[in-house]
C-alpha positions, 0 to 999 in steps of 0.5 A: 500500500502507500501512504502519502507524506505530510510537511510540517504545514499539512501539504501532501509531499510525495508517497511512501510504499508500506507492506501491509503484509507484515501486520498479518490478515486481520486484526486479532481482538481477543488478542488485543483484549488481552494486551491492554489489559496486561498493560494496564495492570502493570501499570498499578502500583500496587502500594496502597495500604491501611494499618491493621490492629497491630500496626496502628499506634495506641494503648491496648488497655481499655479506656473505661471499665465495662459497666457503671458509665453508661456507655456503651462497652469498649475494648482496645481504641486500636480496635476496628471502627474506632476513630484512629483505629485500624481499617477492617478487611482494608486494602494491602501491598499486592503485585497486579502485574501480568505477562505474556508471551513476547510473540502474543505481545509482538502480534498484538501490535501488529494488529493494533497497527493494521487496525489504525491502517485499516481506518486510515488513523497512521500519518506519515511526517516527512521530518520532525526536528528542532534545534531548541524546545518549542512547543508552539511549533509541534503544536502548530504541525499538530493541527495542520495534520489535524491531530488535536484530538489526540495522537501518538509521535513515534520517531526512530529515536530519542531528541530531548528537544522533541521530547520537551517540545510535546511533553505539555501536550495533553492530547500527544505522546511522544516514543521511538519506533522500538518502543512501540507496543499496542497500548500506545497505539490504541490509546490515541486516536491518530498516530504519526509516523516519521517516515525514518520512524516507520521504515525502521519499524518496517524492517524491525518487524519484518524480522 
């Protein structure tokens, strides 16, 4: 297939040749299912955590005697339900992380790509560079390609001034053609391809 090539001012520049072959036949969603989920989990933390009895910080004698107050009866102030008490059945420290094959991994962002191709959602950039930081300029690119609403910049590899320049973006994100997995892909409406980008994950994947 070809894709066509953009400028910086959204002018259509020439054409590129992109095997769609290499994605495979169709786009595996039970596959994809379970990707994002996988990326998701591992993104959890995991940390949050309340104190048990034995852990919050008090006296464990009773703080009146069992009758003649008229109140009601009280154990321990560490106990459950009492104020600066411990927390009954509360959360604690727990792995969420999940795994999965590399070659499930590997396939489900071929199919991720392939369905972006598929509803036309990949453009490619003829060249991005900048020789400081200016956010004003992506942000200028980003709507002469009509990408506000949301996208992804993949560039073959890291440039700290790109990488300043999009990072104050709220609807842009910003990895190298290495780093690419289907999260990222689906997370954004369009994604932007530099054309070194994309023929170095062409022969990446190809292999």
């Amino acid at each position: 297939m070809k894709l066509p090539v953009y400028d910086s001012q959204g002018s259509v520049v020439g054409e590129m040749d992109f095997d769609e072959a290499i994605l495979g036949k169709f786009v595996n969603y039970k596959l994809l299912h379970l990707a994002i989920n996988l990326y998701q989990a591992n993104l959890r933390q995991g940390t949050v955590k309340t104190r048990n009895v034995r852990e919050v910080v008090g006296k464990s004698a009773k703080p009146f005697k069992q009758k003649g107050t008229g109140r009601a009866r009280m154990g321990r102030v560490r106990r459950f339900g009492s104020r600066g008490g411990a927390t009954a059945f509360g959360p604690r420290p727990r792995d969420f992380s999940q795994s999965l094959p590399r070659q499930a991994k590997c396939q489900a962002l071929k199919s991720a790509l392939l369905g972006k191709l598929r509803d036309n959602e990949v453009l490619v950039l003829n060249d991005l560079s900048f020789s400081t930081p200016k956010t004003r300029e992506i942000n200028t690119i980003l709507r002469n390609l009509k990408a506000t609403t949301g996208a992804l910049v993949v560039i073959p590899k890291y440039d700290t001034n790109i990488l300043k320049s999009i990072r104050n973006l709220p609807n842009a994100d910003l990895t190298i053609s290495t780093d690419l997995n289907a999260f990222n892909i689906l997370r954004r409406k369009l994604v932007i391809f530099t054309r070194a980008a994309l023929e170095s994950f062409a022969e990446e994947i190809g292999k």
